[in-house]
C-alpha positions in Angstrom: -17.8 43.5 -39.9 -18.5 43.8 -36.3 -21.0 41.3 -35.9 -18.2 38.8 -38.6 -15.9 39.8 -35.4 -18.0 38.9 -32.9 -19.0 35.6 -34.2 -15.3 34.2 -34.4 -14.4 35.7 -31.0 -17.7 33.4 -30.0 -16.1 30.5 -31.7 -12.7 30.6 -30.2 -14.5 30.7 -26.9 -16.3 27.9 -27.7 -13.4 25.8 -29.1 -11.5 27.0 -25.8 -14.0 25.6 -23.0 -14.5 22.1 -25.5 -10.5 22.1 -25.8 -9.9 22.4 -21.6 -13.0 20.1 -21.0 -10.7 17.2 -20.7 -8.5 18.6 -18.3 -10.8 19.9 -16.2 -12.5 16.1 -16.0 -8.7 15.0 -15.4 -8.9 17.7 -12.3 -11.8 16.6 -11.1 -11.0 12.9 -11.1 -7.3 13.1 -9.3 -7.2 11.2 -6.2 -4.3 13.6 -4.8 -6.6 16.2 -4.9 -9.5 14.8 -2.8 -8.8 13.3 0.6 -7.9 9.6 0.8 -9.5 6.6 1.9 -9.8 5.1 4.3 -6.2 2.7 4.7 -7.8 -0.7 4.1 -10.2 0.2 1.4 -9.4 -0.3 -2.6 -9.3 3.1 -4.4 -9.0 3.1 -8.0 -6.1 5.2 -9.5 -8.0 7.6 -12.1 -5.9 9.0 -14.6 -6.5 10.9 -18.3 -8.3 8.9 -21.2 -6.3 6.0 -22.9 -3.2 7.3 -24.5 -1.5 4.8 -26.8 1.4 4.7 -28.2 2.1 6.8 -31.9 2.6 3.6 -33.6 -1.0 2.2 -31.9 -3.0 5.4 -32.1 -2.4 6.4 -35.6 -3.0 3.7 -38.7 -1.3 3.9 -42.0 -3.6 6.9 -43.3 -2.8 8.7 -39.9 -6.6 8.0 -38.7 -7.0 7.0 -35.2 -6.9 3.1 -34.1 -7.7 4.2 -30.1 -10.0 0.6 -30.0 -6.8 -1.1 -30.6 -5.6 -3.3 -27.7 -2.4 -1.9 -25.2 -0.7 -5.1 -24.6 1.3 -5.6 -21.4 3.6 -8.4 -21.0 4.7 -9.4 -17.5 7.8 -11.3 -17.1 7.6 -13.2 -14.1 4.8 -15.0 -11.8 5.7 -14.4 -8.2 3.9 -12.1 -5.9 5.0 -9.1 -7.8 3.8 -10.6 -11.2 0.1 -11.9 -10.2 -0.1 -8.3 -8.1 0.5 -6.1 -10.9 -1.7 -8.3 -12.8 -4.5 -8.2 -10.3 -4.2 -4.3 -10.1 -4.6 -3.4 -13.5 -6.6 -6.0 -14.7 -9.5 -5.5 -12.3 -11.8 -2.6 -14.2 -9.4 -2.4 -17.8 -9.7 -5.7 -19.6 -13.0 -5.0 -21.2 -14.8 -1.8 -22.0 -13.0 1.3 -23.4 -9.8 0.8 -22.1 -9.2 -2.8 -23.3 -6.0 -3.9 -22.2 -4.5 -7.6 -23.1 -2.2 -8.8 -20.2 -0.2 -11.6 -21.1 2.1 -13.1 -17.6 5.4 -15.2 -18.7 7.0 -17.2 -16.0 9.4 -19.5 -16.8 8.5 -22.4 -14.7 6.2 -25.0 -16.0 3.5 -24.1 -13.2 3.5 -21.0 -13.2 1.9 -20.1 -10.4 4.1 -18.4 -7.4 7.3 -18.8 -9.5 10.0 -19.1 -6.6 7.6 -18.8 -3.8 5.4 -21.3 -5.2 5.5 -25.0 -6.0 4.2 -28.2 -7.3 3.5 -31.9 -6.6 6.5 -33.9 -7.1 6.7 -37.4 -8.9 5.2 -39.0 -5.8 2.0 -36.4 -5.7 4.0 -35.0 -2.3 3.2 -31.2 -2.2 6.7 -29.1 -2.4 7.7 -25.6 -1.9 10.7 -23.7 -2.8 10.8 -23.0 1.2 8.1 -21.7 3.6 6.8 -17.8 3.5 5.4 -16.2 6.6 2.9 -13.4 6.6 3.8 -10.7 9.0 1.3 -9.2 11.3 2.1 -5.5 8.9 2.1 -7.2 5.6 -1.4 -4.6 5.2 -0.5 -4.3 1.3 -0.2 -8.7 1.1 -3.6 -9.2 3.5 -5.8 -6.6 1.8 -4.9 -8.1 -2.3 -5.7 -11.7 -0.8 -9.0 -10.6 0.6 -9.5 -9.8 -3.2 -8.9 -13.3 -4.3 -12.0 -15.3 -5.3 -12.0 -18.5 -3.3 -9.4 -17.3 -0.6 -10.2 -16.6 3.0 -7.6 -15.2 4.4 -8.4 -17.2 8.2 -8.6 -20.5 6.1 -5.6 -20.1 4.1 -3.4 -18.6 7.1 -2.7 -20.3 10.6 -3.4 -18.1 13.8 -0.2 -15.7 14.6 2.4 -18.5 16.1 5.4 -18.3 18.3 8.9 -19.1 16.7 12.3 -20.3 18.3 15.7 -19.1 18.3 18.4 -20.7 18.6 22.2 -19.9 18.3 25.6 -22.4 17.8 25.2 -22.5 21.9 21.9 -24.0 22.2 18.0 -22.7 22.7 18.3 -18.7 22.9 14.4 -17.3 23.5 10.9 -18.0 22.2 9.3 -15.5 20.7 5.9 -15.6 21.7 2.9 -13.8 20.4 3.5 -10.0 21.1 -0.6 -9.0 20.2 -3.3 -10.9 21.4 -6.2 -11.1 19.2 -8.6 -9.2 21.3 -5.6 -6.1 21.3 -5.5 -5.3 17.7 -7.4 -2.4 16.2 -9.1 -4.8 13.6 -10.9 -6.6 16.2 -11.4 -4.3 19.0 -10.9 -0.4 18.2 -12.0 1.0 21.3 -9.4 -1.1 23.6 -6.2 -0.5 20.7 -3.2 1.3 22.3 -4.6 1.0 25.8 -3.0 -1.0 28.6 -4.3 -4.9 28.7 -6.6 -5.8 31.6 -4.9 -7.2 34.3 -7.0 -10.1 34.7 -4.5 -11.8 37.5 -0.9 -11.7 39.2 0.8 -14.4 36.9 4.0 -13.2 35.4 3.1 -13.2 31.8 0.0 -11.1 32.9 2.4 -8.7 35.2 4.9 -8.5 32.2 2.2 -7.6 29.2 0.6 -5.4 31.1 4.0 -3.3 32.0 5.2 -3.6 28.2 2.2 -2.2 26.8 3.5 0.8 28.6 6.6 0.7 26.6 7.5 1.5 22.6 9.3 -1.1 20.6 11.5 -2.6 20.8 12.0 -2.0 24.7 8.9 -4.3 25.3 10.9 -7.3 23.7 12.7 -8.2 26.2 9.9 -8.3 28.9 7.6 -10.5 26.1 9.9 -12.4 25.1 10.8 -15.8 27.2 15.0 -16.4 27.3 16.3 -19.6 28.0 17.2 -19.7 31.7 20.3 -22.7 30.8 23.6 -21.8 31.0 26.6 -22.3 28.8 29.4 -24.7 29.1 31.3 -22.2 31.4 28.6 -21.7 33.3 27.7 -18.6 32.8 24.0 -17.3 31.9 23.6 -17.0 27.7 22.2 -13.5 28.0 22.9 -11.1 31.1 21.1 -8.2 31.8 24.4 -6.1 30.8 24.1 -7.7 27.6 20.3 -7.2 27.3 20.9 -3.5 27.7 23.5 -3.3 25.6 20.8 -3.1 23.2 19.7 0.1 23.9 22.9 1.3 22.0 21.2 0.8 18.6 18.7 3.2 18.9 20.4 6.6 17.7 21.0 4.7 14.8 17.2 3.3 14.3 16.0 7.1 15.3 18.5 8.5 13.0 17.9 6.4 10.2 14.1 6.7 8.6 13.0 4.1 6.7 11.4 6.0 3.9 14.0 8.1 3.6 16.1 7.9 -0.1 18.6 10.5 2.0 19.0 8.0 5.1 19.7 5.1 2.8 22.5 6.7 0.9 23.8 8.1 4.7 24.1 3.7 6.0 23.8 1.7 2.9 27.4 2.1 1.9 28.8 1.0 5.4 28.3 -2.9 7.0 26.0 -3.8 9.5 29.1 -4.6 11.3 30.1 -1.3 12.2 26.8 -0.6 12.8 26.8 -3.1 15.9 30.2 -2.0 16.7 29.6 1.5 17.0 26.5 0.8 18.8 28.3 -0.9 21.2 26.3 -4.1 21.1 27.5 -7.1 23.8 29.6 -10.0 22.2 27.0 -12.0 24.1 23.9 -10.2 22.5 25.1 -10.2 18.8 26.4 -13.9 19.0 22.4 -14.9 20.9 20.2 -13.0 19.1 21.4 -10.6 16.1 23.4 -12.6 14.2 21.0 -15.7 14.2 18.4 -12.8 13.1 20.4 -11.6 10.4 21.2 -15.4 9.2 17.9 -15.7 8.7 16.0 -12.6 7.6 18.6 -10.5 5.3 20.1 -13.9 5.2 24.1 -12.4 5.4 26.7 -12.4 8.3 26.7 -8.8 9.2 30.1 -7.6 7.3 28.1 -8.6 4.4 24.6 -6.9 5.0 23.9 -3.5 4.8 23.6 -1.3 7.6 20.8 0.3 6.5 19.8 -3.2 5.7 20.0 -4.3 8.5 18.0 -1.3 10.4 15.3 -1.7 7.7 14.8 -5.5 8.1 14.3 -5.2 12.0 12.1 -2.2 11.8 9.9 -3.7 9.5 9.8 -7.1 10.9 9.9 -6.5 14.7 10.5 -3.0 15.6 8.2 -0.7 14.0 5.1 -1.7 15.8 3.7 -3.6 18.9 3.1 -7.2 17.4 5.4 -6.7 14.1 7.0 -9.6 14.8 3.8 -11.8 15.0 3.8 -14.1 12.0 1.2 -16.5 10.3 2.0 -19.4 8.2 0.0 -20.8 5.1 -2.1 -24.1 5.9 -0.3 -26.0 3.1 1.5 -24.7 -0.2 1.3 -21.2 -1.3 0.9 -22.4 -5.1 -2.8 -24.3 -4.5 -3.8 -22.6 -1.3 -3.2 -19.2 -2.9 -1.6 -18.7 -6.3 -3.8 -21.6 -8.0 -7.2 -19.5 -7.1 -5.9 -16.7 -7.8 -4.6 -17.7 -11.6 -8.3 -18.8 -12.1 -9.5 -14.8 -10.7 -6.9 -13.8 -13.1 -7.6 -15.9 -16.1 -11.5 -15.3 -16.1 -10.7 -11.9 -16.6 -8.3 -12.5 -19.6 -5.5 -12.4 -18.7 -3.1 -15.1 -20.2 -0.5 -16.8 -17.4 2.0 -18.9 -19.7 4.2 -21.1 -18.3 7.6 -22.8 -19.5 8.3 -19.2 -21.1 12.2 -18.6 -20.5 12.6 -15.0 -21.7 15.9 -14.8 -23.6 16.2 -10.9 -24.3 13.9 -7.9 -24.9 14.5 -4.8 -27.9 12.7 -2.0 -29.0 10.7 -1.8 -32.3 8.4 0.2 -34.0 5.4 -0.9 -31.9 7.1 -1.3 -28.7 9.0 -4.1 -27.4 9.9 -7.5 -29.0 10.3 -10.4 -26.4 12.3 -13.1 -27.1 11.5 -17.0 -25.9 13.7 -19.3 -25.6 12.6 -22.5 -26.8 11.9 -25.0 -24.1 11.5 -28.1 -26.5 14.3 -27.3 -29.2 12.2 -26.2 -31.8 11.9 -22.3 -32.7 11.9 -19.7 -30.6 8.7 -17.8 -29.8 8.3 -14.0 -29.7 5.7 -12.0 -28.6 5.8 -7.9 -29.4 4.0 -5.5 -26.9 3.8 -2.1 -26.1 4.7 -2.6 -22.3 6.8 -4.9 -20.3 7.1 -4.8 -16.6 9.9 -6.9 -15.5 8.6 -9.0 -12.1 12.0 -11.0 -11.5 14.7 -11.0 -8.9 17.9 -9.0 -9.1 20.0 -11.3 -10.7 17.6 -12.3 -12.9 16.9 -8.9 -13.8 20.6 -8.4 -14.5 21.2 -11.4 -16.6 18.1 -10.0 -18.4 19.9 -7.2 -18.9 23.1 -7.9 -20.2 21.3 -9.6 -23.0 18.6 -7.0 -24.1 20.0 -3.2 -24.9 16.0 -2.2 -24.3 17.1 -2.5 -20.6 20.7 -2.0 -20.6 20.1 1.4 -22.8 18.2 2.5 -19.6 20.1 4.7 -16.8 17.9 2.9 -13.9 19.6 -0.3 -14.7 23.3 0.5 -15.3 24.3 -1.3 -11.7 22.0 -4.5 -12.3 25.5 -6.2 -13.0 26.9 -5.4 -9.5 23.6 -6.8 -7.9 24.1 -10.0 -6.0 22.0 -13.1 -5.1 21.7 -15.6 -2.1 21.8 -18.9 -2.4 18.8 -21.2 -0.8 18.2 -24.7 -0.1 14.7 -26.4 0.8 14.7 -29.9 1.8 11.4 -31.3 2.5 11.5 -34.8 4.1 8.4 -37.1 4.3 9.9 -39.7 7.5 8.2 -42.8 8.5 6.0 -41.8 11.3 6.8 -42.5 14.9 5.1 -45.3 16.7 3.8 -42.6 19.3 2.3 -40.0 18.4 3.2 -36.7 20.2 0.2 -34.2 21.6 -0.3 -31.4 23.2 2.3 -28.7 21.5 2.2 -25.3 21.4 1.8 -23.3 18.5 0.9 -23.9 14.9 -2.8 -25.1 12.9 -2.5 -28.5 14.9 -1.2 -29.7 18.7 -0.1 -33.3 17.4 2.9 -34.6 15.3 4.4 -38.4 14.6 8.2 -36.8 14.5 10.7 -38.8 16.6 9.6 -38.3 19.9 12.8 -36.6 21.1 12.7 -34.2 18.5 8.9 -33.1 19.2 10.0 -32.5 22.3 12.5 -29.9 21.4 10.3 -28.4 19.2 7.2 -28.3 22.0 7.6 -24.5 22.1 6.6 -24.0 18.0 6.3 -25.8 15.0 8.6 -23.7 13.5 12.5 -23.0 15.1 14.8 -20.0 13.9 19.0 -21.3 13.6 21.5 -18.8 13.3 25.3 -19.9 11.9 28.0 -22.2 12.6 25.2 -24.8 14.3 26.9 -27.5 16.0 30.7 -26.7 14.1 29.3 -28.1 11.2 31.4 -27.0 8.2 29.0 -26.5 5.9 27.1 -24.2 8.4 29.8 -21.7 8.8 27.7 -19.1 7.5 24.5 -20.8 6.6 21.7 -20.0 8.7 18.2 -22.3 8.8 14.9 -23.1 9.7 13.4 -26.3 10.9 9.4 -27.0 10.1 6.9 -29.4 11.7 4.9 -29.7 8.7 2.4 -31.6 10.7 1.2 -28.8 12.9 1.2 -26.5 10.1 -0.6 -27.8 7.0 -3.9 -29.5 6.6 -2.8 -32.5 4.4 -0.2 -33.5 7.1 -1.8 -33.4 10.0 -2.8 -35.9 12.8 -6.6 -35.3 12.3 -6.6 -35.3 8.1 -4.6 -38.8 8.6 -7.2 -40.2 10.8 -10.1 -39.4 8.5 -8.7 -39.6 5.6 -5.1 -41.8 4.8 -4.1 -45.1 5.7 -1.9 -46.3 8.5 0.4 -47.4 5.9 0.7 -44.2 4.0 1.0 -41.6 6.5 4.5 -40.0 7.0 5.8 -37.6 9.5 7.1 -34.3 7.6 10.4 -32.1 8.4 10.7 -29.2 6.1 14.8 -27.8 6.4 15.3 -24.6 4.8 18.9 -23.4 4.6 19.9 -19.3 3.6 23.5 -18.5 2.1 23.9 -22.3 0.8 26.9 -21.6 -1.5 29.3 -24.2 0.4 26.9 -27.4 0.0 24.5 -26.2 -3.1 26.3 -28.7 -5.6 25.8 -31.7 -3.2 23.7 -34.6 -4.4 19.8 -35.0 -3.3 21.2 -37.4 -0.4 23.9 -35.6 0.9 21.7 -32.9 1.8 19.1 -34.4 3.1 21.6 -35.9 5.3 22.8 -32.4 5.9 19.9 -31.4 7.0 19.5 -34.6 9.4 22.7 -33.4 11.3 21.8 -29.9 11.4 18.8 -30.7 12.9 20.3 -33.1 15.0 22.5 -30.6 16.6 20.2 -27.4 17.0 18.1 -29.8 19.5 21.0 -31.9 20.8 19.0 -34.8 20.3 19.5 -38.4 18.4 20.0 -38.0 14.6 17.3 -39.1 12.4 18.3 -42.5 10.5 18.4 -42.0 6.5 16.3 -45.5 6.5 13.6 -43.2 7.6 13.3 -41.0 5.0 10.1 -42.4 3.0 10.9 -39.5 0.4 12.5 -36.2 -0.2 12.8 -33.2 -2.2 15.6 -31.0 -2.2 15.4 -27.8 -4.5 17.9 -25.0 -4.8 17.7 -21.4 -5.7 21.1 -20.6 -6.7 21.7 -17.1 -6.1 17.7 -16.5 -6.9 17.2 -14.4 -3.4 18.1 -10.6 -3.2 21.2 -10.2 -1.3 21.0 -6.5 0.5 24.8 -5.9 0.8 26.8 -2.3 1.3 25.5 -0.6 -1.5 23.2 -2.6 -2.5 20.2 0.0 -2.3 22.3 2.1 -4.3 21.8 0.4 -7.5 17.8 -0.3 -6.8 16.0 1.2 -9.5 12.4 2.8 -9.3 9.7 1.2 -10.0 9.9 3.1 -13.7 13.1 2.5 -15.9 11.8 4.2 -18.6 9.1 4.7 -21.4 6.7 1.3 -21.2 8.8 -0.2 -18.9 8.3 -1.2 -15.5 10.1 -3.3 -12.6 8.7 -4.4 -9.4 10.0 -7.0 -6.6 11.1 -7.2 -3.5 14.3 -5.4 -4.2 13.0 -2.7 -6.1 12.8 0.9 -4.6 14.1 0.3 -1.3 14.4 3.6 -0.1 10.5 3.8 -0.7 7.8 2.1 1.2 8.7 0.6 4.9 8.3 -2.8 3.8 10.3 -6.4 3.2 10.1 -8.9 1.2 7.0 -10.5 -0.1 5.3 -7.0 1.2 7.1 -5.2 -0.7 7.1 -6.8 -3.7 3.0 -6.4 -3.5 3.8 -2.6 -3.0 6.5 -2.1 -5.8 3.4 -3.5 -7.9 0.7 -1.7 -6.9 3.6 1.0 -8.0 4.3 0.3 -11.1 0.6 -0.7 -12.0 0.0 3.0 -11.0 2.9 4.3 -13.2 1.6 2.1 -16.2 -2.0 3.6 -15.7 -0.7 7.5 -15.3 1.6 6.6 -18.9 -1.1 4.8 -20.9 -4.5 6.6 -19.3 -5.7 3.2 -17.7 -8.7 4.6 -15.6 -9.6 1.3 -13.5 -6.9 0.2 -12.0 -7.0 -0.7 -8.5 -3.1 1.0 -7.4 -3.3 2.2 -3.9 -0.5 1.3 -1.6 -1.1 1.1 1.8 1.0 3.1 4.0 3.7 1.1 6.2 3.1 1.9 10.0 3.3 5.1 11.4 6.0 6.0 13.7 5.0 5.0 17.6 5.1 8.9 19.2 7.8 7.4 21.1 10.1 6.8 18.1 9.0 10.3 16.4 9.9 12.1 19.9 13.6 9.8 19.6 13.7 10.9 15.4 13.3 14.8 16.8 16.2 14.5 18.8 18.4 13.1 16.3 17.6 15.5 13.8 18.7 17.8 16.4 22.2 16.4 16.7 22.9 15.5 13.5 22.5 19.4 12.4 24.4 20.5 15.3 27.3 17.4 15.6 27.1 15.0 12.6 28.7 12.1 12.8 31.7 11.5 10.2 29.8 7.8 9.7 27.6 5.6 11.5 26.0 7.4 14.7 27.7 6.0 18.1 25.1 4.9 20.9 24.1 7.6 23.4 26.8 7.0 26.2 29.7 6.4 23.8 28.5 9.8 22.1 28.2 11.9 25.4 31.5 10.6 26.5 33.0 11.8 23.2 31.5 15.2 23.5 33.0 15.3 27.1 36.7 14.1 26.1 36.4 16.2 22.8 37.2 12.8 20.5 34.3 12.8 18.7 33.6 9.6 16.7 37.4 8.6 15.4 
């Protein structure tokens, strides 16, 4: 009896260790437990074995089906789409953990959706608009040094200054703010420190006294203002007004970026008041802020988010030295990038259809069904899965929605109705070439360009000029800001030294790309009406002669009605995570803002990289290559400034937005604080 006793307490022992085997290989194989990486290196997320779905796991008799295939459908092929592909289908298409990823975009290309393009009729490249790379796009950089075929320095053009200008005229050129040789990338043991002081020239004198400085107090010295003056007279941008500037920064101390509680605290309020409070100049806000806001959150400021607002210049000028440094693709995004990067994708199995509308998603005994809509008029196509990961825009994402109750059912997506879009225009116009051919310009791949002579002088600073609002009183401008694109200095196919070796005198054409933000008063315009538009606008940011319409060899105008996320007062509020539920996923640019620093086509890579970590820690994947990059850490400047406020906002909290540092000591001393 005893030894009968000892025997089963053996075997219960033994059944014990085998039964917490697994979770002690789980254990053992958790990133979070062992340190991380190093930042630019790709770390696998590990997770448990692959866990399917009942229905998948367990056949009619109940036995178990774990070599069946978990099938992943991804609904749109932007950055977010091709990124979540890329991170899960690295290490789990074949093997043990065979996944099938199937990529629906509804475009006939497929490749880049919106931020791609195509050849038109004439075998002219075209883009829905031009995409910069920001100098802290570290998630965007590291997934296209993953790309077979792609090098990054042959893709992108060196960093390249950009132009601002406002309804009054030129405002500032925003030059370079980190030379190559400064960056930690290329020179470790030099990053952070002061620059040599190589000679006594003013730009030499200024860099070397705003490397002393935190952002954004070094802009001002970097940055080159336009010395006219306006009709009055007057100077554009005093050094009151300058200063004046220095009344934002309780509120970008205050508000941290990463923070779901700091979101909530300025989302619900207009970037308006945020200015107001902060007691920006008239002159600064009309110069510089509201051109900037025309053209990166793409609102007027009672429109935009305050925390919006804050988030968009952190990320894309404030938040490190050289944020706003920007690189621009040496042709189109679609065959410079997207093209090799469907073939990487499609050698590993995964299936990228195009022309696939999707029309509504349900729930079924397996999964999900996807409805198609049919793009010829015959029947519709459906495809069943067992997880969908929604890569589209907001509005797209709502009108999704409201037609499938697999998404509607869902709490994270009960305010995609009240989500908004902007409206965008791209006007690409291929003009017969100048007789003189213009050289030596700054900025950009290339120093040469066959524009109208008077316009390449305008545009001798850059290749590429910033346009707030209301340009020139032009109606249709009101609230439509722009940018204007020497296409010659910037891709490969255009430039002076392609034509010479390759294209004939009589084909070669000079090419102005137009792209207009908030385009709601001129979308419904025929093809010609905007381009001529576009002549006049361009016509009166530089003040010069307006380009004849005889001159227009060809052009393509495309429109993105209401296809860009709009970040208005609340507008974070109703951002879902990157997990709306079970087998169901969303990632873009306008997913999870209160999560990672980032804008944009950054952080639609991130929100990827997300969700391709969720899908892996629901289903078991145990390859995929997840890791998000950290945004930028705080300068010790800005954490000293984020201390402070912490400090006040326990002791005094503001009833709203926080006031800027004089208006707030002169409240505590009149005892009116913040009406």
């Amino acid at each position: 009896m005893a030894m009968a006793k000892h025997l089963l307490r053996k075997r219960m022992l033994s059944a014990l260790v085998l039964a917490l085997l697994p979770f002690a290989h789980a254990l053992t194989q958790n990133p979070t437990i062992h340190s991380r990486a190093r930042i630019n290196s790709r770390v696998k997320c590990s997770a448990p074995r692959l866990r399917l779905p009942t229905a998948l796991s367990e056949g009619a008799s109940g036995a178990s089906s774990i070599d069946k295939k978990l099938r992943v459908v991804v609904v749109g092929g932007g950055w977010a789409g091709y990124s979540f592909c890329e991170s899960i289908s690295t290490n789990n298409i074949s093997g043990d953990n065979d996944v099938e990823i199937t990529l629906l975009d509804a475009s006939k290309q497929a490749k880049g959706g919106l931020a791609g393009g195509f050849r038109s009729s004439s075998g002219r490249p075209v883009e829905a608009g031009i995409h910069g790379f920001w100098r802290e796009y570290r998630n965007t950089f590291d997934i296209m040094e993953g790309i077979e075929g792609v090098n990054v320095d042959d893709v992108l053009g060196d960093f390249t200054p950009s132009v601002l200008y406002s309804k009054n005229g030129k405002v500032a050129v925003a030059p370079v703010l980190l030379e190559e040789e400064e960056t930690e990338e290329k020179n470790p043991a030099k990053y952070g420190k002061v620059p040599t002081l190589n000679d006594l020239s003013e730009k030499s004198l200024r860099r070397a006294i705003a490397a002393n400085l935190p952002p954004p107090l070094d802009l001002p010295l970097l940055a080159e203002l336009d010395s006219s003056k306006t009709s009055q007279g007057d100077s554009k941008l005093t050094p009151v007004d300058l200063l004046s500037g220095l009344g934002l920064l309780g509120a970008w101390a205050d508000f941290e970026q990463e923070s779901r509680t700091s979101w909530e605290r300025y989302d619900t309020q207009p970037a308006s008041l945020l200015f107001e409070k902060a007691g920006i100049a008239d002159a600064l806000y009309e110069e510089l802020v509201s051109p900037l806001l025309h053209v990166l959150p793409m609102c007027p400021a009672y429109d935009c988010s305050a925390a919006a607002a804050l988030s968009c210049f952190h990320v894309f000028a404030l938040q490190s030295r050289g944020a706003f440094d920007v690189r621009w693709c040496r042709g189109s995004i679609s065959e410079k990038i997207f093209e090799p990067w469907q073939q990487q994708l499609e050698k590993r199995g995964v299936i990228v259809q195009g022309g696939s509308r999707v029309s509504s998603i349900e729930k079924n005994d397996s999964g999900y069904k996807i409805q198609l809509d049919s793009m010829d008029g015959g029947e519709n196509d459906t495809i069943e899965c067992d997880a969908v990961v929604l890569a589209v825009g907001a509005t797209a994402a709502g009108r999704l929605a409201s037609s499938s109750s697999a998404i509607s059912s869902l709490e994270g997506s009960k305010d995609f109705d009240k989500l908004r879009g902007v409206t965008c225009v791209a006007v690409r116009l291929f003009l017969k070439p100048s007789a003189t051919i213009t050289s030596n310009l700054n900025g950009g791949s290339y120093s040469e360009t066959q524009l109208p002579q008077d316009v390449a002088k305008a545009m001798s600073d850059s290749p590429i000029t910033v346009c707030g609002a209301d340009i020139g009183g032009i109606d249709e401008l009101k609230e439509t800001g722009f940018c204007i694109y020497d296409l010659q200095r910037m891709h490969n196919e255009f430039s002076v030294d392609y034509y010479n070796k390759h294209v004939e005198e009589k084909d070669q054409v000079a090419v102005l790309e137009v792209d207009f933000y908030r385009a709601n008063a001129f979308v419904d315009l025929d093809d010609d009406q905007i381009s001529d538009l576009a002549l006049r606008a361009v016509s009166a940011a530089f003040g010069t002669a307006k380009i004849d319409s005889d001159d227009i060899v060809d052009a393509v105008v495309l429109r993105a009605r209401n296809a860009v996320s709009h970040f208005s007062p609340k507008s974070a509020l109703y951002s879902p995570d990157v997990k709306l539920g079970d087998g169901m996923y969303i990632c873009g640019d306008w997913v999870d803002r209160t999560g990672h620093a980032s804008w944009s086509t950054e952080k639609s890579v991130v929100t990827a990289r997300q969700a391709a970590a969720a899908l892996s820690r629901e289903f078991g994947l145990k390859g995929s290559q997840s890791e998000v990059i950290p945004a930028a850490k705080d300068t010790a400047q800005l954490s000293a400034l984020r201390q402070s406020t912490r400090l006040l906002r326990n002791v005094l909290p503001p009833k709203t937005l926080p006031p800027s540092p004089w208006v707030f000591a002169k409240q505590l001393l009149s005892g009116d604080r913040d009406p």
